[in-house]
N, C-alpha and C positions, 0 to 999 in steps of 0.2 A: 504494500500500500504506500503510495508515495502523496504528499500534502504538503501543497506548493503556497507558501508563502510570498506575498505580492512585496515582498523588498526584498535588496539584492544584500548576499551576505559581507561585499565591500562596496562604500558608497561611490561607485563609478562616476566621474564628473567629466567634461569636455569642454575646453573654453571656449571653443568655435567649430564648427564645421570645415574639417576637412577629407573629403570624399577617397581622395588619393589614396591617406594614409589606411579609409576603412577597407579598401581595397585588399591591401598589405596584409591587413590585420584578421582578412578572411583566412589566412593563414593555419589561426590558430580555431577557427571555426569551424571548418570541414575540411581539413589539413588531414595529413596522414598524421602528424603527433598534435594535432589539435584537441582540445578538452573532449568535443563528441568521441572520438578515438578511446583516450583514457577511459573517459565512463563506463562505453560498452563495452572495453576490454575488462576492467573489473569487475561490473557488472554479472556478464558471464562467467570468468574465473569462479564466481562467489558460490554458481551452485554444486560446482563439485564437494567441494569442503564443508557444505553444509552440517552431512552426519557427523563425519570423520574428523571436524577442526572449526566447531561450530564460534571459535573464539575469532578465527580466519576470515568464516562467512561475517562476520558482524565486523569486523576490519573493513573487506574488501567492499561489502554493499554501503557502508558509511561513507567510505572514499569514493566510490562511483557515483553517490549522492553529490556529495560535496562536487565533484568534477560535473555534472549536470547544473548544480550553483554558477560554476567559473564559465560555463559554457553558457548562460545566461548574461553574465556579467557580459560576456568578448560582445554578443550579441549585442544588449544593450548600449554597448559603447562605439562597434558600428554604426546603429541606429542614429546614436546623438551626432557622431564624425560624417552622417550623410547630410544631418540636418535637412534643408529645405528642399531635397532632389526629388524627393517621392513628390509633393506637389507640385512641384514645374514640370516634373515631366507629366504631369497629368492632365496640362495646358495644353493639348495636341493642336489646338488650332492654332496657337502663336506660335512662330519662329524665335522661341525664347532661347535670348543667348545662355547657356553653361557660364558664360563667365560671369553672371552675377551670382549664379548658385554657388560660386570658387572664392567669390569675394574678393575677385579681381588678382587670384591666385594663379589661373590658367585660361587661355583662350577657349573656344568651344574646341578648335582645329586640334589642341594637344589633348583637351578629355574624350575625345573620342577616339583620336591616337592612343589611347592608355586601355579603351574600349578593347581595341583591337584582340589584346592578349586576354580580355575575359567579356567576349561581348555579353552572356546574360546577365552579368553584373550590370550593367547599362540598358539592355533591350528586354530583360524577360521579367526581372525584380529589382525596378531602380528603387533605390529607398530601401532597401529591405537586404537583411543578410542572408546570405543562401548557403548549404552544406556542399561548399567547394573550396580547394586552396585558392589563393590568391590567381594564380592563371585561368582561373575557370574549371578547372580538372575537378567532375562532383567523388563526393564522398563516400569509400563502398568499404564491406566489409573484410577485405582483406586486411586491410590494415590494424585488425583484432588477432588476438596472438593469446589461445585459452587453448589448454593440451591436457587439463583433465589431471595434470601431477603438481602438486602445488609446490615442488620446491623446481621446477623450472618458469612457474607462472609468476611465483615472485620477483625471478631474478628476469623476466620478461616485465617485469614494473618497473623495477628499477633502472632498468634502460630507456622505460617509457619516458618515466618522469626524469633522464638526465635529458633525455632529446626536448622533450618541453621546454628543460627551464633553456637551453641552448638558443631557441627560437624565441623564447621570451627574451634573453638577451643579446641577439639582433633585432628585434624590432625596438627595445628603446631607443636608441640612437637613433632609428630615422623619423621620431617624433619630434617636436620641438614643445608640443603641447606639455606642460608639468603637470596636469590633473590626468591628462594620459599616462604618462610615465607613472604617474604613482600609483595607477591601476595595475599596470604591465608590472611592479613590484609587488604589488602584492599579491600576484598571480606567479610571479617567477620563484617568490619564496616558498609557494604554500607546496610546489613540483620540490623542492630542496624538505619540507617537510613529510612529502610522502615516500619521496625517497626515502626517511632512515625509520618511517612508518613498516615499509614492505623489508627494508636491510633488516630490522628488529624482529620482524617476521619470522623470517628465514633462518633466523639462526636462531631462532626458538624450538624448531624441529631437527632433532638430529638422528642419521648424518642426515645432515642437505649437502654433501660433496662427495662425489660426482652428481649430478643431478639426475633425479631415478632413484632406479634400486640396483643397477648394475654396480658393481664396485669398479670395472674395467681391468682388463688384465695387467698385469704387472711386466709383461714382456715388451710393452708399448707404450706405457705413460711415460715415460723419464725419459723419449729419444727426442733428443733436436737434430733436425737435417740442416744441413748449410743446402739453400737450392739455390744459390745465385752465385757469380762471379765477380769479382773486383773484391770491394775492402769488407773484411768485415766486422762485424760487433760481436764483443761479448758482456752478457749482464746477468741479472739473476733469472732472466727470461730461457736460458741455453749454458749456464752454470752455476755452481754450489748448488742446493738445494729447492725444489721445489717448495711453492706458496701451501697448500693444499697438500698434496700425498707427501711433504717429507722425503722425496726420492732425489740420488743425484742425478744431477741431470748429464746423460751421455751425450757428448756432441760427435757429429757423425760428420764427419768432413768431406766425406765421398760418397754421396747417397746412392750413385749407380752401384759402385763398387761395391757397398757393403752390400746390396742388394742383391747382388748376384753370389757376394760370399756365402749369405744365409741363404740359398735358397728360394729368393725371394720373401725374404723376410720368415719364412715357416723353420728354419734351426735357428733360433735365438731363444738365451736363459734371460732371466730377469737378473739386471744387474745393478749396481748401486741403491738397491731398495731392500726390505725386509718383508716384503708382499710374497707372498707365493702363490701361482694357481689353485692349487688345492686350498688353503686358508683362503682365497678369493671368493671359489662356491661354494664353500663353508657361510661364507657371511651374505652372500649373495641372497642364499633360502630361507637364512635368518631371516633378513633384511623384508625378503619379498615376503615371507609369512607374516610379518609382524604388522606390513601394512597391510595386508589382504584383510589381515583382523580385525585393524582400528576402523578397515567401511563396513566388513561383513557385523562386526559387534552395535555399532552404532546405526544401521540400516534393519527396521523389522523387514520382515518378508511377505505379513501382510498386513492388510488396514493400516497403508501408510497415511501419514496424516504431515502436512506441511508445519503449519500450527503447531508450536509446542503445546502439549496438553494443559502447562501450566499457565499459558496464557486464558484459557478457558475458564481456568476455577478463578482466574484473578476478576476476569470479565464477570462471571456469573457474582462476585462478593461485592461487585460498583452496582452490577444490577439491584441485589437485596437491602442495600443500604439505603 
């Protein structure tokens, strides 16, 4: 049940009308890492984890809320940066110049130039913001990223919300408006807040590394290949020790060669690790049984009921009073 409140959760302000920049600013509207993007990706995320991490689901549909919020705010603040376009362009019988709608900002000859690269923005909804990036390109669901395991789906938020806040920090600069800009901040922080929302997530479930339940073999995590020619680097990216599995890292300085030495890779031991294959699928079936439980335990098998029960008795004790 969602129950939309007629204020916006930051008070969006715009000192004047500038069409240009809401153009821009479609962006972050039906943009591939735009707020509609966020929402519906946690959104969806939220109903897996429902039974199994119901702490998750009430995370993830909080956030996806809130992102439906920011995705009003961008809207709203379009709206105000079109100012007066929706009614001029609704003058059809006058040859009204655009350049008063610009405020003496641009000629008609350049806002229609500017049409060019997103003509519905101009022909099909003037005045109004549409779920398309800034070029026109509409907004489709590809760009949701829900896989049903939730320690890949967080670390798929956390890349949402750095690309967010990344795009919220190009578009401040090309505003000049300050009641802009201090929306565009408090939108590019709240993406810095979700991020260590989803990071605190994640590492509440353990393991979340690897992501799965595969542990991955130990005969293949710790190789770095050099594939290229000229100069190269070395860092903790290709030696001493890995971040995560603790293994050293072998570097392999002739990827053909060694290639052909093993076999194509099938005679190789695991080396500079404490991993073994067998202790691998030892923990592998752990691993998988242990989730298999935490859906199978918390999912009845029949008379499922969305609704916690205990919402019921709470409802039925407002009703009796």
């Amino acid at each position: 049940m969602f129950y939309h409140i007629k204020e916006l959760q930051f008070d969006a302000r715009v000192s004047r009308p500038d069409p240009r920049f809401a153009r821009i600013l479609l962006e972050q509207f039906g943009g591939a890492n735009g707020e509609l993007s966020a929402s519906m990706q946690y959104f969806v995320q939220a109903f897996s984890c429902r039974n199994p991490y119901p702490d998750k689901y009430d995370m993830l549909m909080d956030i996806a809320t809130e992102e439906l919020g920011h995705l009003e705010i961008v809207g709203a603040t379009i709206q105000m940066l079109l100012g007066p376009v929706n009614a001029r362009m609704k003058d059809v019988v006058e040859d009204v110049e655009i350049m008063k709608m610009m405020e003496g900002n641009a000629t008609k000859e350049e806002y229609i130039h500017q049409a060019f690269t997103n003509p519905q923005f101009l022909a099909i909804a003037p005045g109004s913001p549409m779920f398309t990036n800034s070029n026109g390109v509409p907004w489709c669901a590809s760009y949701i990223s829900g896989n049903a395991e939730l320690t890949v789906d967080l670390q798929s938020d956390i890349a949402a919300e750095s690309r967010a806040k990344i795009v919220y920090e190009a578009l401040i600069p090309l505003t000049d408006d300050p009641e802009v800009k201090r929306t565009l901040d408090f939108l590019m922080t709240r993406e810095v807040t979700h991020f260590q929302q989803f990071q605190a997530a994640l590492e509440s479930i353990e393991p979340h590394f690897p992501p799965g339940v595969f542990e991955t073999n130990p005969k293949y995590s710790n190789l770095y290949f050099n594939m290229s020619k000229g100069e190269d680097y070395r860092g903790s990216w290709n030696e001493g020790k890995s971040c995560r599995l603790n293994e050293e890292w072998q570097y392999i300085e002739n990827p053909c060669e060694y290639t052909r030495q093993t076999n194509g890779m099938r005679d190789i031991k695991p080396q500079g690790t404490k991993r073994t294959e067998k202790g691998v699928r030892e923990r592998d079936k752990k691993l998988a049984k242990q989730r298999c439980n935490e859906v199978l335990s918390a999912t009845p098998e029949r008379d499922l009921s969305w609704n916690r029960e205990e919402h019921y008795h709470e409802r039925e004790l407002i009703d009796t009073e």
